[in-house]
N, C-alpha and C positions, 0 to 999 in steps of 0.2 A: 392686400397685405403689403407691409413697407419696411423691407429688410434694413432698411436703415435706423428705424423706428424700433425693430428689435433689438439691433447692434446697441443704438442708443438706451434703451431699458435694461440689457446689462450692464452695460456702465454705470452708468447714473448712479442705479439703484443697487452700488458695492453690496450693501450690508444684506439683502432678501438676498442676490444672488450667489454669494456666499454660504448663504445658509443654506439654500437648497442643494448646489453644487458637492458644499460637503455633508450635509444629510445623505445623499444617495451615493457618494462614495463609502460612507461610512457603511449603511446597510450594505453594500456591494461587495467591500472587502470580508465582512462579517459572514456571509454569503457564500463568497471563496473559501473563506479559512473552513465553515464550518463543516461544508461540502467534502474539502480536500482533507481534512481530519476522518473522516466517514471514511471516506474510500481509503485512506493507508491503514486502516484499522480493517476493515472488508477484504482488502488485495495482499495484506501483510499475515495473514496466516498461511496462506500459500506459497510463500516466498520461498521457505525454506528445501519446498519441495521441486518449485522452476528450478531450484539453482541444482537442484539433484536430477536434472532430468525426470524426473519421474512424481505421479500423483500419490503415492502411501508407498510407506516403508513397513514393513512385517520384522518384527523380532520374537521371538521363544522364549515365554515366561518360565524358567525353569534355574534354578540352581546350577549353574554352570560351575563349576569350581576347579574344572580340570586346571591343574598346574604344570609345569616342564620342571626340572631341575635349575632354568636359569630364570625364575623370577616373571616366567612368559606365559601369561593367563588368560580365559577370557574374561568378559567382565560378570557381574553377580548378575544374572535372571537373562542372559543372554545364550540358549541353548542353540544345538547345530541344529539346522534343518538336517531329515534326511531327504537321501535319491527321489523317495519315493512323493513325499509331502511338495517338495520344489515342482514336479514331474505334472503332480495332480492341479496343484496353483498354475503353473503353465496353461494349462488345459481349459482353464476357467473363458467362458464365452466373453466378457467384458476386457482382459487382460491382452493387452498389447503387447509386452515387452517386458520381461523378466531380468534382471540383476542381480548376484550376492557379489558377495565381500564378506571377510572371515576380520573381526573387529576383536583384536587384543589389548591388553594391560601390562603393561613393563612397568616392573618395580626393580630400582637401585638405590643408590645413594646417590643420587644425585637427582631421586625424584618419580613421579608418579609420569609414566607416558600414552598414549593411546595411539595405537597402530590401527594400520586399514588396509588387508591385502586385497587387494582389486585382482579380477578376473581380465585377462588381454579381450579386447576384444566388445567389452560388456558394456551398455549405452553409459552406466557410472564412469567407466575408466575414461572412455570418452571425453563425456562430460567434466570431469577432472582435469583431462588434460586441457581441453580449454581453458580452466580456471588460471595456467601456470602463468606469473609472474616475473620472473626471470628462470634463465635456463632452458631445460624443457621436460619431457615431462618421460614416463618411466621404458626404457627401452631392451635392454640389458640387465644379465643377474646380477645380483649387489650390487642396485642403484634404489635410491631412494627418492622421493621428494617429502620437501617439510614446506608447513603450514608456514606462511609468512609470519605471523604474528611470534606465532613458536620459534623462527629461525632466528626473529632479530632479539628473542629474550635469551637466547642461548648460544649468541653470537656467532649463529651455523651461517656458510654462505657457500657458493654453487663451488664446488671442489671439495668438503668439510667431509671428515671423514667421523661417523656416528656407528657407535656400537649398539647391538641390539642381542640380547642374549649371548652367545657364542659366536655370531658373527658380524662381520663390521660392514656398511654399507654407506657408499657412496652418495655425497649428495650432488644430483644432477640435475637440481630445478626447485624452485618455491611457489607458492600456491598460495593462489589472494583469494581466498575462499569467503563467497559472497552470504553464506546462508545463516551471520549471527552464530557462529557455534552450535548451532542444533542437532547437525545430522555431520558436524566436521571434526576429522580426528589432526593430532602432532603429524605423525610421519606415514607416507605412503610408500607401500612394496609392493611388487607382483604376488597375486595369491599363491603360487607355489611354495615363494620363501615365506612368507607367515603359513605356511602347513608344515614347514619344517621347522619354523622357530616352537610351536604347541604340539607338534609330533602326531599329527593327526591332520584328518581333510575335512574340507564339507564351510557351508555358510552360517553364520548367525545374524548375518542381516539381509534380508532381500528389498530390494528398490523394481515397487509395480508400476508401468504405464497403463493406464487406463484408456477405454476409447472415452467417455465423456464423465464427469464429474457427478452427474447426477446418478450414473450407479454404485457411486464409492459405499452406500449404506448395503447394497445387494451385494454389494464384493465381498464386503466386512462378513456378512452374515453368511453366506459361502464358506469362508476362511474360517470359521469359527465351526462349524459343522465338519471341516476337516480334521481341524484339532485345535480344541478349547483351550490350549497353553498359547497359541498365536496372538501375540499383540498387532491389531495391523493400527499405525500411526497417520492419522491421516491432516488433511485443513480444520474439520471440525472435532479432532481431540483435539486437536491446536486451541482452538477457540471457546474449546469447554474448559479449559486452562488458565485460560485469559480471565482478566477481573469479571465483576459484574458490566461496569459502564461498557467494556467492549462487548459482550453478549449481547447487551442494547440496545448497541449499536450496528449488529450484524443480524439481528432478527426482525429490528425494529427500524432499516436503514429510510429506505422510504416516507417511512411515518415521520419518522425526527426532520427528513432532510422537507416533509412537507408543512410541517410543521413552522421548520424556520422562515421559507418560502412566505408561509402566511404572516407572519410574522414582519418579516422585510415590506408586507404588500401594502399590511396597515399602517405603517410607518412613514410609508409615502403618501397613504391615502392620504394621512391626518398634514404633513406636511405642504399638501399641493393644496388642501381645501383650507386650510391658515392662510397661505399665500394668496390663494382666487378670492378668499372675502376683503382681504385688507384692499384687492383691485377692485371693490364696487362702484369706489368712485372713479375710476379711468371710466370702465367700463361707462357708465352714467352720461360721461363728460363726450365719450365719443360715440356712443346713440344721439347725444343732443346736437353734434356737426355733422350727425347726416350716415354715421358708418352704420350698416347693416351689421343685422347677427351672426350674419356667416365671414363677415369681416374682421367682426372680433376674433369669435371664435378661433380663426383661421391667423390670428395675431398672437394672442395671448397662449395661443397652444405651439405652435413654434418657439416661443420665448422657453416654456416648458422644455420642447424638447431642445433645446440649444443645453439647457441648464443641465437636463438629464444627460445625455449622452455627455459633456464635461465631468457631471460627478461618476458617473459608468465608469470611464477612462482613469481616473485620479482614482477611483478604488483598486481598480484591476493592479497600476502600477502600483499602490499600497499592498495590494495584496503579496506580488511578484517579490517585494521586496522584505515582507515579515518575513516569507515560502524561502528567501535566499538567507535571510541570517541565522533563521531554525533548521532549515533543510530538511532535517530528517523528526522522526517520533521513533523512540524504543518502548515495544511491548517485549513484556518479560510474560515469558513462556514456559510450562512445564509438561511435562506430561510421562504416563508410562515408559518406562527403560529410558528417560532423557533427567538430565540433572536440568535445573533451573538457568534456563536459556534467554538473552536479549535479540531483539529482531529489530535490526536497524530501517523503518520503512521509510522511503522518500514522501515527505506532501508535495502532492502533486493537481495539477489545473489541464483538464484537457481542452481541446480546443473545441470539442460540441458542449462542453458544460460551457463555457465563456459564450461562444455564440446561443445558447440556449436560456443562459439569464441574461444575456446585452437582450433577447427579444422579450423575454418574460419583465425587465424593467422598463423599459421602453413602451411597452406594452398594458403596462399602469398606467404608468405617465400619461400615455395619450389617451386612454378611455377614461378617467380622471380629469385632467382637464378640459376635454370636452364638453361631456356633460356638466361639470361644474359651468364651465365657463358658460353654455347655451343656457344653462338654466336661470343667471344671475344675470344674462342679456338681453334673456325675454321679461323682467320686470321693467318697469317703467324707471326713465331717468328721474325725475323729481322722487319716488320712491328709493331709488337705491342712496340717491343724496340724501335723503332725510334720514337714512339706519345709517352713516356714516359719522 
């Protein structure tokens, strides 16, 4: 083999290396995108509930309609759990870790709001205060924090003093709430004060930690035998929500992503056997001064992969760069006791998917032009000149 020889055949011969280079970049990035499309559509029903700490959310389908005298309600089909329903879900063998929060309705003139009294203590309130964006987050009675988005529409900022029923509370922090608006309210209080803004106690949302995912259908059906008015909210009402194409693509993930795979494989095949026939006559010229087969071979398959691993690299970067000017994909969401929700998910490239198609293409490449090349080396030179 004569590294210089190969150096020289990509030069030379701009316009085949060209072609290949960007052929396989092209399947490569196609590859990427279609890959990382799949998985933010897979990993993006979920989201909502990473950023809640917690694997399903329970609400109570029930006519809620209790009012205060100040306009301070809960919302329609969100009933309280009682002592006893929270006590028995607790108990559930699969359940990790239990959360409520008591989820109100302010109505003024000045507009429709959505409250969230957190419990001290509870992995939600937690997890909320981590979310906090400036300030911090709930310490003391009559303090508040507001949802970033909500603060800067309504010009609230960390000192702002916001009225709520009959009483006025302090805001001491804003919250960059990760989860699309799904499971995310305007303003947050300690659960004491929203039992006193609705004159009454107790939860109408609970937030479960599960030990592993795949009991989430046994929990459900659990929870339902406790009381058939429980909605439990989980990844896959998520996803039952979602269009067809993402259903598709979550039942079907595998299939499609093997699908494209074969797809990228014949693309090369047909790519690298154009390129090895139109080399019949190297091949020909260099049996006739004497190179062996395993010298071709051992030539013209290098040159392949010089060519590959170039288009490998120029796709990956193509890809990096579609992945940087789209960033994200929004699935629009609905489902029981949730309004029509956006899910902002990142496309994303992991680094065993990159090393696992750099070896699955590379890996064409070289059982491809091997055997092409062997096999067009072992005809005779006067015959391979004569099909040229």
């Amino acid at each position: 083999m004569y590294l210089k020889y190969v150096f020289k055949e990509l030069v030379k011969r701009k316009s085949k290396t060209a072609t290949i280079v960007l052929t396989v970049a092209i399947v490569t990035a196609i590859l990427f995108l279609f890959s990382g499309v799949m998985n933010a559509y897979s990993t993006g029903i979920y989201k909502p509930f990473e950023d809640t700490g917690s694997d399903m959310v329970l609400q109570k389908s029930v006519n809620a309609t209790k009012k205060s005298n100040l306009d301070i309600r809960m919302p329609f089909g969100k009933g309280l759990f009682s002592k006893d329903e929270i006590s028995k879900i607790n108990s559930l063998d699969n359940v990790q870790d239990i959360s409520g929060s008591l989820i109100l309705w302010s109505f003024d003139k000045d507009g429709f709001v959505s409250i969230e009294g957190l419990e001290d203590d509870s992995e939600i309130f937690h997890k909320k205060a981590s979310q906090v964006y400036k300030g911090r987050f709930l310490k003391n009675e009559g303090e508040a924090v507001v949802e970033k988005h909500f603060a800067k529409f309504n010009k609230l900022i960390v000192g702002s003093n916001i009225s709520l029923g009959d009483k006025t509370f302090k805001v001491v922090g804003t919250l960059l709430s990760e989860e699309g608006q799904v499971f995310s309210s305007n303003i947050y209080i300690k659960a004491e004060e929203a039992y006193e803004l609705l004159g009454t106690d107790g939860f109408n949302q609970i937030y479960l930690k599960i030990d592993e995912l795949s009991n989430e259908k046994q929990i459900k059906n659990e929870i339902k035998e406790l009381n058939n008015d429980i909605i439990a909210i989980s990844g896959n009402s998520l996803s039952a929500s979602l269009s067809n194409v993402v259903n598709i693509f979550a039942k079907f993930y595998y299939l499609g992503l093997g699908m494209m795979t074969l797809i990228v494989v014949l693309i090369l095949l047909k790519i690298y056997t154009i390129n090895l026939l139109e080399r019949k006559k190297d091949i020909a010229v260099m049996r006739s001064v004497g190179w062996s087969k395993r010298d071709i071979t051992k030539q013209i398959t290098t040159e392949l992969f010089v060519q590959t691993i170039l288009g490998y690299f120029l796709g990956l970067f193509v890809s990096f760069v579609i992945i940087g000017l789209f960033g994200n994909i929004n699935i629009q969401v609905s489902s029981l006791g949730l309004s029509e929700s956006t899910i902002s998910v990142p496309i994303s490239m992991s680094m065993t998917s990159i090393f696992q198609y750099f070896v699955l293409i590379i890996a064409v490449s070289m059982i491809v032009s091997f055997l092409l090349t062997r096999k067009i080396s072992e005809i005779k030179p006067s015959e391979n000149l004569r099909s040229v």
